[in-house]
C-alpha positions in Angstrom: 69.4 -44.4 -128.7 66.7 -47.5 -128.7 66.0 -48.9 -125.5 64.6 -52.3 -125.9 62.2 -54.4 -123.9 62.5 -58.4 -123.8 59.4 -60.3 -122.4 57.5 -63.8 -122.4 59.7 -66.0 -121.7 59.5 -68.4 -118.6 59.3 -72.1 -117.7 58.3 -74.6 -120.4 58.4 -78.8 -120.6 60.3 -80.1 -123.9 58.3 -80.0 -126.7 56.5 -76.9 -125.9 56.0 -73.4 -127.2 56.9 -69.9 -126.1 56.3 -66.4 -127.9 58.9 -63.6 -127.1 58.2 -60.0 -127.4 60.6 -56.9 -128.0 59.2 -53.7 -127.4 61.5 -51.2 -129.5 61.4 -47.5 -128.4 62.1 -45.0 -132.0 60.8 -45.1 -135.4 64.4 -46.0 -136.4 63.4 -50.0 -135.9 61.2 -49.8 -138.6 64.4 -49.3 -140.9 66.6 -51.4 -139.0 67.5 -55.2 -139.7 66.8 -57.1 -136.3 67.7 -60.3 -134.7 67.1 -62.4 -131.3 70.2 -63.4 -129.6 71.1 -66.1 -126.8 73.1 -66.6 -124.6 73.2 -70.0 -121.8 74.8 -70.0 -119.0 79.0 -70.1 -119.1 78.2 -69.6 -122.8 78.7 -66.7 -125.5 76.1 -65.0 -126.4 74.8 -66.1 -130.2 72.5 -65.0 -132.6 69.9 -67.3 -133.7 67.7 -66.0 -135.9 67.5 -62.2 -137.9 64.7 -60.5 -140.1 65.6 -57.6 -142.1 63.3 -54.4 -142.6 61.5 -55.8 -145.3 60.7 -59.3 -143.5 63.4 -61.9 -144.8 64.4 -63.9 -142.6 67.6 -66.3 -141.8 68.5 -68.7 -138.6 71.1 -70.6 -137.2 70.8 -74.3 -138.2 70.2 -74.9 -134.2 66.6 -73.6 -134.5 65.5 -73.4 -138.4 62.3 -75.3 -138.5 61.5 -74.6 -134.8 61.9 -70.8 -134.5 60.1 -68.1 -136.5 61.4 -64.5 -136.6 58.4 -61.8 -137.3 58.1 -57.7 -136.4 55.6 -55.2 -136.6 56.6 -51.7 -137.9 53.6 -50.4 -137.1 53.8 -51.0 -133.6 57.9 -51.1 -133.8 58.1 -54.8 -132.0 59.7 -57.7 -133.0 58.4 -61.4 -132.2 60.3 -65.3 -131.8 57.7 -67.6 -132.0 59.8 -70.9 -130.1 58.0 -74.0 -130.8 59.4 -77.9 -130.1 61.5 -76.4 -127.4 64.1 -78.5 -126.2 66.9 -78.2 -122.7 69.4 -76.7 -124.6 67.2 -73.9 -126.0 67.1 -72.9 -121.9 69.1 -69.3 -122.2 68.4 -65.3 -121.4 67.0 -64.1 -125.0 67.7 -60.6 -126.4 66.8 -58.8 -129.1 69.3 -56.1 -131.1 69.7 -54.8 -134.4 71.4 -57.8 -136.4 74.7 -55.2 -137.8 77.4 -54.9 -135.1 77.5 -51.0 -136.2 73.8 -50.8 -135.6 73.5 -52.2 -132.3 72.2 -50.0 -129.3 72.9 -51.0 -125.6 71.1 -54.5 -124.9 67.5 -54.6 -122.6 66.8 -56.9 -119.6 66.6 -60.3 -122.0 63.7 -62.3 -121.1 64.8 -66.1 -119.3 63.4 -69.1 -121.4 64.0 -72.3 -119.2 62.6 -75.5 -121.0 62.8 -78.6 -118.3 60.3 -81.4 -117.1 
């Protein structure tokens, strides 16, 4: 089992930038395709954007040319850069592995609130 941390999010005006953070306990991340997920309130939760072990990346058309997906193996984290943030990007973000059969059980999430 992986026990994941979320953290950086908080409150930001529209327009501006965030970076998340998830902390990944076990060498098995380094192997393991990742994503960040979403999920807003009265919403399901979605996945917005995934990186597989050897850096490729793919995101949901809701955040391509806003969001950027990175990780380091070495220190078994996995990053979101958020930048042009906008009201509906306001949700609790998680991080997982991006395979349904490879998930473990899901961290804290981190709350990203974007409002003037």
């Amino acid at each position: 089992q992986v026990r994941l941390v979320e953290s950086g999010g908080g409150l930001v005006q529209p327009g501006g930038s965030l970076r998340l953070s998830c902390a990944a306990s076990g060498s098995i991340f380094r192997i393991t395709g990742m994503g960040w997920y979403r999920q807003a309130p009265g919403k399901q939760r979605e996945l917005v954007a995934t990186i597989t072990s050897g850096g490729r990346t793919n995101y949901a058309d809701s955040v391509k040319g806003r969001f950027t997906i990175s990780r380091d193996n070495v220190k078994n984290t996995l990053y979101l850069q958020m930048n042009s943030l906008k009201p509906e990007d306001t949700a609790v973000y998680y991080c997982n592995a991006a395979i349904l059969t490879s998930m473990w059980d899901w961290g804290q999430g981190t709350q990203v609130t974007v409002s003037s």
